[in-house]
N, C-alpha and C positions, 0 to 999 in steps of 0.2 A: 567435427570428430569428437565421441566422446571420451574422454580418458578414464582410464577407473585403477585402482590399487589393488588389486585382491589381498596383500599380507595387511591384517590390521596393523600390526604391528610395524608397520614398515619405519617410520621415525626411531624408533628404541634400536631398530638394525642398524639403520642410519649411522647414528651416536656413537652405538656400540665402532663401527664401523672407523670412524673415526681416533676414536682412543685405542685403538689396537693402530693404527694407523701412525698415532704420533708416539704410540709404547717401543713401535718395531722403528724408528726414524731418528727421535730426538729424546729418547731416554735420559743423554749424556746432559741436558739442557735445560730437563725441569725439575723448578722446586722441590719442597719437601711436601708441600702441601698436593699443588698437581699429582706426583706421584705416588699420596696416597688415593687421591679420589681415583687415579687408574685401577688400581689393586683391588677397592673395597668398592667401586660401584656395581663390578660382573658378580660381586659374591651376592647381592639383596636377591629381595624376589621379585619376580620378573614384573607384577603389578605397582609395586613401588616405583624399579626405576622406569617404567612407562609413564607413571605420574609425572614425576621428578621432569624427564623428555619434555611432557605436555608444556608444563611451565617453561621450562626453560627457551622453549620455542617460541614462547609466546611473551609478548611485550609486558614491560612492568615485573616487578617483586611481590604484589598482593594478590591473592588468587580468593574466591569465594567453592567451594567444594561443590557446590550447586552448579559449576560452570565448568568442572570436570569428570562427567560422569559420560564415561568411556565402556563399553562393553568388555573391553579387552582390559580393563584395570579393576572394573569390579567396584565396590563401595571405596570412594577415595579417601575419606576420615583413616578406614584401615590401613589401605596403602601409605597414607601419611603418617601412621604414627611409627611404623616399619620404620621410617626415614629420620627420622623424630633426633634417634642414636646418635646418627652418622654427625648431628650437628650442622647438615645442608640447610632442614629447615627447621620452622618454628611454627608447632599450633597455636592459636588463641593467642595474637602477637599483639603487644601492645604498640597503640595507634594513637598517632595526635589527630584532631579536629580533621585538619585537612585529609588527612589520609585516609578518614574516616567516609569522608564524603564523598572521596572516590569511589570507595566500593560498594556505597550503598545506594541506592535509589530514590529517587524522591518520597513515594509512599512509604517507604522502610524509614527514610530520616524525620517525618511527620511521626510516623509511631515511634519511633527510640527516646525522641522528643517531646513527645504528645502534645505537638504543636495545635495551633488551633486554624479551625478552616480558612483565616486571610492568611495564613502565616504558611500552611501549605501550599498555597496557589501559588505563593511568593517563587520567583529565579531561585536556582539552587544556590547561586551565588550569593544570593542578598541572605536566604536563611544561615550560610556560612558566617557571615559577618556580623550578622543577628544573634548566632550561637557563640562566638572566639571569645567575647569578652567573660562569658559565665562558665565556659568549659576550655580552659586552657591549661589545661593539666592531662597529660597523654596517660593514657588507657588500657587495658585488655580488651579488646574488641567484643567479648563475654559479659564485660560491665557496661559498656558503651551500650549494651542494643540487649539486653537480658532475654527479655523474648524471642528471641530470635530461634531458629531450631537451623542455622546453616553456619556453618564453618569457614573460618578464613585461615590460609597457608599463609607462610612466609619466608622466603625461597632467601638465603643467607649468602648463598653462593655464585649469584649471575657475575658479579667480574672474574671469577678462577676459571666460571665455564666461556668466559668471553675472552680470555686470554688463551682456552684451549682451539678454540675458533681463529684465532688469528694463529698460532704455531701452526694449523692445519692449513689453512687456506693462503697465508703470509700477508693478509686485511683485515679490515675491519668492513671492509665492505661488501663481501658476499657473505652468505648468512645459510642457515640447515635449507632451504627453500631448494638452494641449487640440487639437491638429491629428490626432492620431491620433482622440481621439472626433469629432472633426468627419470626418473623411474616412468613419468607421467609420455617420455618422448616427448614433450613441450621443447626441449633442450638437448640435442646431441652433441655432444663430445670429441676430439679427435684421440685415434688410443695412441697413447705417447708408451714408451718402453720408461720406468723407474726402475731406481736403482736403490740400494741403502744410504747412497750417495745424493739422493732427490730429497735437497731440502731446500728452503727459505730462509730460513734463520741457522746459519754457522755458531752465535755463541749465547749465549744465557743474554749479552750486553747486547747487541742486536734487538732481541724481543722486549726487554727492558727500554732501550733507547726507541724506538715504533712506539711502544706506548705512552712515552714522553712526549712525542711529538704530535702523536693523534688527541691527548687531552690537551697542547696548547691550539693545535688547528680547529677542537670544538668551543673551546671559548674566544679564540677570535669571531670564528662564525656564530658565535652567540653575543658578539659586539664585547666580549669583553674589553677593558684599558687596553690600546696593542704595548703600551709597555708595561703592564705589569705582565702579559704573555714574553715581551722580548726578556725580560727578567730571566723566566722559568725557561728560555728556550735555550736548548745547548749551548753555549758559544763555540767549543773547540771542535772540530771539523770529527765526523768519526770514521772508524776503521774499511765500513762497508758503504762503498760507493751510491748505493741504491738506498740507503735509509740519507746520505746526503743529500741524494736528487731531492728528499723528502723536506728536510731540513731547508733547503739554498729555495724551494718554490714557496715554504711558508713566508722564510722571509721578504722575498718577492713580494710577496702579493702584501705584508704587513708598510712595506716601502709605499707600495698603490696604494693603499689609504691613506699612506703622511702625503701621497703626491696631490691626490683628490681635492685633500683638505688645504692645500699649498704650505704645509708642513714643511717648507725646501729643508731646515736644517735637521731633519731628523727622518728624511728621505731619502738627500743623499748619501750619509755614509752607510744606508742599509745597502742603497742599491753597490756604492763603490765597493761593500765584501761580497756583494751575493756573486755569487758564480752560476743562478739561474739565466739560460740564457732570452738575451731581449734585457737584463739589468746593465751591462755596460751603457748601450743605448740610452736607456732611460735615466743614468747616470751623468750625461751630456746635455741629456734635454734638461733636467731640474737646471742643475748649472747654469744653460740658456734661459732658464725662465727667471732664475735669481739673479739675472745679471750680470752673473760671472764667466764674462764670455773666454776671457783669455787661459783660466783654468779650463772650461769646455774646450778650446779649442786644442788644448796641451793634451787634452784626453782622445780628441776625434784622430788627430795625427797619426796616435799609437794605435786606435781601431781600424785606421784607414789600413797600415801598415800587415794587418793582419786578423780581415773580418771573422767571425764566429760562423758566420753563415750567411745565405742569400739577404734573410731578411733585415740582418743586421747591414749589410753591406745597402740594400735600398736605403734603410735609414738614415745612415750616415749621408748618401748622396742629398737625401733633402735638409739636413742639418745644417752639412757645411757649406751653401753660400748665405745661407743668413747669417752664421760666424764670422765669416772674411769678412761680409761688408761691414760688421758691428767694429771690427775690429781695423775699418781702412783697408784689406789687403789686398790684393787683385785676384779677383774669381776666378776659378778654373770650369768650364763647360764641363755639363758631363757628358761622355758618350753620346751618341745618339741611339737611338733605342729602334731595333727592327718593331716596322709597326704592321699591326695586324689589317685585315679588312675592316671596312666599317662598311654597314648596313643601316641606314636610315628606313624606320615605318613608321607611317602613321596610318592609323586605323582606325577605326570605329570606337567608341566605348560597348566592352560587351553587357553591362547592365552586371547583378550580381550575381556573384559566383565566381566570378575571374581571378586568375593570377595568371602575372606577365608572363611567366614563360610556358604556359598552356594556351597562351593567345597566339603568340610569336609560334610556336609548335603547331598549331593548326593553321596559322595562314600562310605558312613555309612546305607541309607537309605535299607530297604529289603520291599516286598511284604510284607512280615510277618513282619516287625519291621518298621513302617516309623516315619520320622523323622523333627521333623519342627523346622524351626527359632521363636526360641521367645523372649530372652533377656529377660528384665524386663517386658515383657507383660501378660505371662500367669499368674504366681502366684502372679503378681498386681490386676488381672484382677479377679479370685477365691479369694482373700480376700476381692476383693469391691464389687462380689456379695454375697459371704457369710455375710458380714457386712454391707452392703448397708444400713441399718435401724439406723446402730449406727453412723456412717458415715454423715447421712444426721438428724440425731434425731434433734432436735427444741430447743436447749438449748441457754439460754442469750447468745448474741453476736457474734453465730455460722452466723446467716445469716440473713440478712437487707436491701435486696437488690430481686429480681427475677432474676436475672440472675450471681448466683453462681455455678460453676463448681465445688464447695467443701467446707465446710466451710472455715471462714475465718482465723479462730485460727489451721488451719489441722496441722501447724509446731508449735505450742505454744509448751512448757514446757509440761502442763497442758491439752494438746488434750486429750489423754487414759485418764487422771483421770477422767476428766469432764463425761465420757461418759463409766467410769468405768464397768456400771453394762451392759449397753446396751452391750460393747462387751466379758464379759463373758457370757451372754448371749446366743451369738452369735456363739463364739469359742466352749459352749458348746455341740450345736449340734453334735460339730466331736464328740462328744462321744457316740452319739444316729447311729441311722438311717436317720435321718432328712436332713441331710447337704447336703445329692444331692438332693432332692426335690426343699429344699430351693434356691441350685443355679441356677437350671435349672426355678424354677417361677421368680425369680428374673432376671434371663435373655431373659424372656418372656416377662415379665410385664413391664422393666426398658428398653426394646433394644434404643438404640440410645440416650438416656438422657446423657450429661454431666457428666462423672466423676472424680476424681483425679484419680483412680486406676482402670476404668473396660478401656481396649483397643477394644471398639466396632469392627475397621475396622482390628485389628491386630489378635482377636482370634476367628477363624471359629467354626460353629457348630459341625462339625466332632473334631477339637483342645479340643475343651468343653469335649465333652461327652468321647475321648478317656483318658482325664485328671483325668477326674471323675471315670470312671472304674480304670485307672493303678495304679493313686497314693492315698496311703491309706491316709485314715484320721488321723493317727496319724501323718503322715510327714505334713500333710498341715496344721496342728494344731501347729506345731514346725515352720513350714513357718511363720505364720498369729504372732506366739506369737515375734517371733525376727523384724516381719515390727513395731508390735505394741512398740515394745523397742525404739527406735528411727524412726518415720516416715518418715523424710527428709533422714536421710543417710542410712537405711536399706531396700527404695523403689527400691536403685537400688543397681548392681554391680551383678545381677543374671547370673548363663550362659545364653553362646549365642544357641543352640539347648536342644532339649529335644529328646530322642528317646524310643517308648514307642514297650511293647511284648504283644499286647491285650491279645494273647491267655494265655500269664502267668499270666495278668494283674499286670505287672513290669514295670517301667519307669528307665530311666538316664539321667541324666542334663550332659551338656557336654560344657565346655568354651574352644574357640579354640586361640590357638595363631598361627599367621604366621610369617616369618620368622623377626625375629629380636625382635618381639612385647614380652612384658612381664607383669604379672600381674597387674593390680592397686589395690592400694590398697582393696579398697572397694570390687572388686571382691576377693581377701585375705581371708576379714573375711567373706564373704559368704562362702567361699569352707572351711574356717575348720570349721564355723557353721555343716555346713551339715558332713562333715567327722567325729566330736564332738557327732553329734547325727545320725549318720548312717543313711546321707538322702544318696542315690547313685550320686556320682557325679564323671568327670573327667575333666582332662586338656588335651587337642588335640595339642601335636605339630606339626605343618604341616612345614616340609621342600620340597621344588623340586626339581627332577628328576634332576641331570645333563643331558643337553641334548645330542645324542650321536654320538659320532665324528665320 
């Protein structure tokens, strides 16, 4: 399908779109400076701020005017000097070496140079290096290259307009793109109702504290010192919940590199503050690995006393008999654990192209019994149409933005309470008639819209409707209530096939291991969830055929 844009202008709408967006929202919240670029950018003319858009849309601060030559903007030298005023940007900007070489070309740096024929052929690299020690004194990019007849921009303002990106969208990670897929229908939307009340950011220190925390998350992931990041990173906890979630996961993962490195003592007290969870746990294991069993073991007591969650509760179960025995004391059994079917194959090698669970899928498959790949697709996909309403419901702080693929709070603590009634509501149907109606108009109505949990291109109509016949409503009701327990860690870890008996209207979930491969966790407590509550499920081990001499 071809997509096309008929307004040229469509980006400059965009923008515009935007800043009227955050004028009518968060007025009360921005700068001095923000709130003049709102006022005086609608006053230019409309070639300028099309310019000004181009750039700003596009990566980097240095622009060559040669490389913005727009129908819709007209000669861009003019447009740019329109802008000139405003102090956004800067013509004929002075450039050092490096900066030079970005925007120019090989042949272009030969002639600025009037290097000689081995010296052009040379890496651009190497003539850099060749050139720094006799021109290290920065430039007008007009002295730099004299002959030249093309123009270079220099765009003054990318963080004021990167900071009006995040007030709008509450990231740093979606970017102007999303209104191009949207316009393009690459991207559909669900339409949320907003209010004046639909924001992200409550106070000036909110957007301020995000950007504090997004410049030390890119210099860890740019291997910065992690303490000269834990330096600069908050210490004192702040006001809104969701920019801590932000805060307690950097620190998390800055602990996983002291742990990597067996860093114990500058490990564990990251992990013993953080309140990301999965940090207690791994606050037990350092301990265990430093030897300090009986401090671990003073910590597991108090986790045993009151787990965080499934996965923290599996953990502690394999922690604490290697604790008691270090420490002498008499083991405790755990549970015994409902065990699922096993399935033993061995098969052929199918030669190349294979993977295990399109092998196990076709030698399982019958006329009468077929069998699809689905992982975490299908009964992600039946819980976001059967709940699609509670999912996307209009409550403070859910969504502030037109381009959400889920609310924003979907991992909060407080997700299911917020929206408490909306999904027993919802869950209710499994006890009616109503819940295949509801999925099948909801998968009418909703096809192709954005969501955290429906897999548009992963579950076909025939997938649908044989899901809806084979598996009762009470199993999907036992599905939907253990995602709603934990949303982040119960989304996935589903089996890999599903294979279904229409004519009995029977299903079986089936997770395959191939050779060597062994469960993860998370796939764990799915299969004794379902073994627990007699959903039908197995483990597939597939070994091959020796082949035959």
């Amino acid at each position: 399908m071809n997509h096309v844009i008929d307004n040229q202008l469509y980006y400059l709408d965009n923008f515009q779109r935007v800043l009227d967006w955050i004028g009518e929202r968060y007025s009360d919240l921005l700068a001095d400076e923000e709130k003049t670029f709102l006022s005086v950018f609608a006053t230019l003319p409309q070639p300028s701020r099309a310019l000004f858009v181009r750039m700003v849309m596009r990566k980097g601060t240095l622009f060559r005017a040669s490389k913005l030559n727009y129908a819709e903007i007209g000669c861009p030298v003019e447009a740019a000097r329109r802008l000139q005023a405003t102090g956004w940007i800067e013509l004929d900007p002075v450039l050092s070496l490096d900066a030079l070489f970005d925007v120019l070309s090989k042949p272009e740096i030969g002639a600025a140079f009037h290097l000689s024929l081995p010296e052009q052929s040379a890496r651009k690299a190497d003539q850099l290096a060749a050139l720094r020690a006799g021109f290290g004194d920065p430039r007008r990019f007009s002295a730099w290259y004299r002959d030249c007849t093309d123009h270079v921009f220099h765009i003054l303002v990318k963080p004021l307009c990167d900071r009006l990106r995040l007030i709008f969208f509450g990231n740093f990670r979606q970017d102007w793109t999303e209104f191009v897929l949207s316009d393009l229908g690459v991207v559909r939307y669900e339409q949320v109702e907003f209010t004046a009340a639909s924001r992200g950011f409550r106070t000036r220190r909110d957007i301020d504290h995000y950007i504090e925390l997004h410049h030390c998350k890119e210099r860890f992931r740019a291997s910065a010192a992690p303490e000269s990041v834990l330096r600069d990173l908050p210490s004192a906890p702040f006001e809104n919940d969701w920019l801590n979630s932000r805060r307690e996961r950097l620190m998390y993962q800055i602990a996983q590199h002291y742990e990597k490195r067996k860093d114990w003592a500058s490990a564990y007290p990251l992990y013993e503050r953080c309140r990301f969870p999965g940090a207690r746990a791994r606050a037990i294991r350092v301990l265990e690995k430093n030897k300090q069993y009986a401090h671990a073991y003073r910590l597991l007591l108090e986790a045993q006393r009151a787990p965080e969650s499934e996965a923290e509760r599996q953990q502690l179960l394999r922690i604490s008999p290697r604790l008691t025995r270090q420490l002498g004391r008499p083991t405790t059994r755990a549970p015994r654990r409902p065990t699922a079917c096993r399935l033993d194959l061995r098969l052929p090698h199918p030669g190349d192209g294979w993977w295990v669970e399109g092998v196990v899928r076709d030698h399982l498959a019958r006329p009468e019994a077929p069998v699809f790949y689905v992982e975490n697709m299908l009964v992600n996909t039946l819980f976001g149409l059967l709940c699609w309403r509670a999912v996307f419901s209009a409550i403070p702080g859910a969504f502030f933005h037109p381009f959400h693929r889920g609310p924003a709070d979907l991992y909060s603590p407080d997700f299911v309470q917020r929206r408490a009634a909306e999904f027993d509501a919802c869950l209710a149907e499994l006890d009616t008639d109503a819940w295949r109606a509801t999925i099948r108009a909801t998968a009418a109505a909703k096809r192709g819209i954005a969501s955290p949990f429906v897999a548009w291109d992963g579950v076909s109509d025939e997938l649908l409707e044989l899901a809806l016949d084979c598996i009762p409503a009470a199993h999907l009701k036992k599905m939907c209530e253990r995602i709603l327990q934990d949303v982040q860690a119960n989304r996935t870890g589903f089996p890999d096939l599903i294979q279904f008996w229409p004519a009995e209207r029977r299903y079986n979930m089936i997770e395959v291991k191939g050779p060597g491969d062994r469960l993860q966790d998370n796939q764990l407590r799915w299969i004794d969830y379902c073994a627990q509550h007699q959903l039908p499920v197995s483990v597939c081990y597939l070994q091959w055929q020796e082949p035959a001499a």
